[in-house]
C-alpha positions as YAML, in Angstrom:
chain: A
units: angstrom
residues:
- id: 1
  name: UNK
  ca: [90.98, 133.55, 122.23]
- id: 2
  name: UNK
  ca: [87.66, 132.79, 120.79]
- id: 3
  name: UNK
  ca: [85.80, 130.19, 122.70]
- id: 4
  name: UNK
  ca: [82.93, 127.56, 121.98]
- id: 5
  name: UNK
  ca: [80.43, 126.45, 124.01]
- id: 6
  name: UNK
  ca: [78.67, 123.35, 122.30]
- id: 7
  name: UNK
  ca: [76.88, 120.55, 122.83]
- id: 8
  name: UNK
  ca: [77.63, 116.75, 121.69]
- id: 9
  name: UNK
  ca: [78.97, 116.86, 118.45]
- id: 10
  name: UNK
  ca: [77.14, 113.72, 117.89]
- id: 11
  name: UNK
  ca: [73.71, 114.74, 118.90]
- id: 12
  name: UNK
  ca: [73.59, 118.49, 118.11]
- id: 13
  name: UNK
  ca: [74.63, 119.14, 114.03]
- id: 14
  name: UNK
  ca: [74.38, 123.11, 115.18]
- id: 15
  name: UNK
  ca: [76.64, 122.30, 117.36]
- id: 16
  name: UNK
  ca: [78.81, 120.74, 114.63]
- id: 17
  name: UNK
  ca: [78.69, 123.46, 112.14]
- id: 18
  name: UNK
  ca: [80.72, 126.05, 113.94]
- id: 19
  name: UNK
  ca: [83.47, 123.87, 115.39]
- id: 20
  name: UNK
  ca: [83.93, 122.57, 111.93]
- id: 21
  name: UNK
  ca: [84.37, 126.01, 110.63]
- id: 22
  name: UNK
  ca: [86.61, 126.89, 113.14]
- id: 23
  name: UNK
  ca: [88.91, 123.79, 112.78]
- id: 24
  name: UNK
  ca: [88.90, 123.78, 108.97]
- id: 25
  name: UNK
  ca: [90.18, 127.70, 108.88]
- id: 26
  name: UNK
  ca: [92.67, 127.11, 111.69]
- id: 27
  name: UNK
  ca: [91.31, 129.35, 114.20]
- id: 28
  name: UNK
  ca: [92.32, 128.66, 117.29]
- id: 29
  name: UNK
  ca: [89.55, 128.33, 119.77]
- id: 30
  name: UNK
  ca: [88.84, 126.83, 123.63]
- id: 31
  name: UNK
  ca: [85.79, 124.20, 122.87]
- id: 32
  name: UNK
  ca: [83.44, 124.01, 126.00]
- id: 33
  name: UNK
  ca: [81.53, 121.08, 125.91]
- id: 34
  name: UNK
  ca: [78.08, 121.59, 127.49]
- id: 35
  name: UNK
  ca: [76.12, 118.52, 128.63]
- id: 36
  name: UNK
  ca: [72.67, 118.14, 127.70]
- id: 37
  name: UNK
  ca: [71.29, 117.07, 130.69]
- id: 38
  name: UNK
  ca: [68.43, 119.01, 131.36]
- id: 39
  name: UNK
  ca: [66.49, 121.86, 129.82]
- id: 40
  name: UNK
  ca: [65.12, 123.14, 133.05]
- id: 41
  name: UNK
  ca: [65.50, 127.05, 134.44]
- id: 42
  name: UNK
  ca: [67.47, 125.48, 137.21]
- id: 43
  name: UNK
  ca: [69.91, 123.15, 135.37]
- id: 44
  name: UNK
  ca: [73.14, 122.58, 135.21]
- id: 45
  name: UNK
  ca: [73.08, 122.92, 131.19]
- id: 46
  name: UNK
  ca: [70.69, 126.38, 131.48]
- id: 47
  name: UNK
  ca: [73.13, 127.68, 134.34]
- id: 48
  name: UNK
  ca: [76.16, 127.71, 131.80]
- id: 49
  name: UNK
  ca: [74.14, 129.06, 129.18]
- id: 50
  name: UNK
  ca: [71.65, 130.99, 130.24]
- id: 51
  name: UNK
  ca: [74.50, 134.11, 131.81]
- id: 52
  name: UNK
  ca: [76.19, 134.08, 128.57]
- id: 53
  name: UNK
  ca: [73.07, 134.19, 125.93]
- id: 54
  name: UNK
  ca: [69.67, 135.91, 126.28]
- id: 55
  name: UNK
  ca: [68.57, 132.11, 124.10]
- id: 56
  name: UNK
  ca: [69.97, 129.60, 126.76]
- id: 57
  name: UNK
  ca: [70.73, 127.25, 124.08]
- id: 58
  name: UNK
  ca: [73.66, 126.26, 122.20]
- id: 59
  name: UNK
  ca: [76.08, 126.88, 119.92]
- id: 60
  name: UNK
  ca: [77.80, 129.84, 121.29]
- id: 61
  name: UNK
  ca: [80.62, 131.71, 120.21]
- id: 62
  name: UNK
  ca: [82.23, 133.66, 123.01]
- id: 63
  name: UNK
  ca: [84.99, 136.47, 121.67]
- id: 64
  name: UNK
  ca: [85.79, 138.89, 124.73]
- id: 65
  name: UNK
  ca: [82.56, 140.02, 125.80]
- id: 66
  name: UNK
  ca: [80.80, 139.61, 122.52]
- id: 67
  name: UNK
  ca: [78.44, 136.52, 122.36]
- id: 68
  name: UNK
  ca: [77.09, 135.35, 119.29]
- id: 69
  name: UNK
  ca: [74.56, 132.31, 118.82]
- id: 70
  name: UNK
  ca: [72.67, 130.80, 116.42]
- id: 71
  name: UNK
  ca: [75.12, 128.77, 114.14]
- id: 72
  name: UNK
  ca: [74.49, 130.79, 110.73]
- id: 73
  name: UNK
  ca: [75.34, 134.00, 112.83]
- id: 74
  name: UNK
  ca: [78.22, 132.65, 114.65]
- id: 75
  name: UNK
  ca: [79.34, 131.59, 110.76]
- id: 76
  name: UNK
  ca: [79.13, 135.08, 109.64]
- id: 77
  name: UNK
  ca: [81.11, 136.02, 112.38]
- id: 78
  name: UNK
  ca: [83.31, 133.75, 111.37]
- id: 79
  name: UNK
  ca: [84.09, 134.76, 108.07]
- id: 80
  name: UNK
  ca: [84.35, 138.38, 108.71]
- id: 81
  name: UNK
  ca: [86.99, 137.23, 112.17]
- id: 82
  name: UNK
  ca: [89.07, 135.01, 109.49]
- id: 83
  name: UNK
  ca: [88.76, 138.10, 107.02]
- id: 84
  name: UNK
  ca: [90.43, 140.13, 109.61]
- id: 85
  name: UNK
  ca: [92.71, 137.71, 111.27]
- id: 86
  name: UNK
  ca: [93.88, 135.20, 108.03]
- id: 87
  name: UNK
  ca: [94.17, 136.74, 104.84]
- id: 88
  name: UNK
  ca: [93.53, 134.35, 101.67]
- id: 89
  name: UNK
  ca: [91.07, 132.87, 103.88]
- id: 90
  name: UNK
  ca: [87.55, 132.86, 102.93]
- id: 91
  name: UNK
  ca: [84.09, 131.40, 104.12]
- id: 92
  name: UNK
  ca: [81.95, 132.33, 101.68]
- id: 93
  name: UNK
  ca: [82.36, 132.20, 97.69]
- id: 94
  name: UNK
  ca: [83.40, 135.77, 95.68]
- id: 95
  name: UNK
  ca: [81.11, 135.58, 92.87]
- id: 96
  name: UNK
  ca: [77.48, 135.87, 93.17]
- id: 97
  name: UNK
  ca: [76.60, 132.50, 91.18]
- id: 98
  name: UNK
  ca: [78.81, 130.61, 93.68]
...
């Protein structure tokens, strides 16, 4: 199962962007909240972070031992996972206009 480690949804719109994805496709997916409560080496927040991602920051999408962050990237991996995993659905538009 995919898993996402995020920060308050309220505070943190990269944050947002993924778990929306996720929800609005279906995908199931375990949604770690991370607390902002410190951005030091030593904190709780970097701790969590900082052993799954060479950035230390959030959002992070955790499939097996694949990590991908950055919230564009993790929507690219995304839409290739749903291309794989839920046919008919799509992230991005076919046509080149779109």
């Amino acid at each position: 199962m995919l898993k996402l480690y995020i920060g308050n949804k309220n505070y943190s719109s990269w944050s947002m962007r993924p778990w929306v994805l996720l929800r609005q496709l279906g995908i199931p997916f375990e949604e770690v909240m991370v607390r902002f409560d410190d951005m030091q080496a030593g904190s709780p927040f970097k701790q969590t972070v900082a052993s799954l991602t060479p950035t230390g920051n959030v959002p992070l999408l955790v499939d097996g031992s694949l990590a991908v962050w950055d919230s564009l990237a993790i929507a690219e991996y995304v839409a290739e996972y749903a291309a794989r995993h839920l046919p008919g659905k799509t992230v991005w538009p076919q046509g080149a206009a779109a």
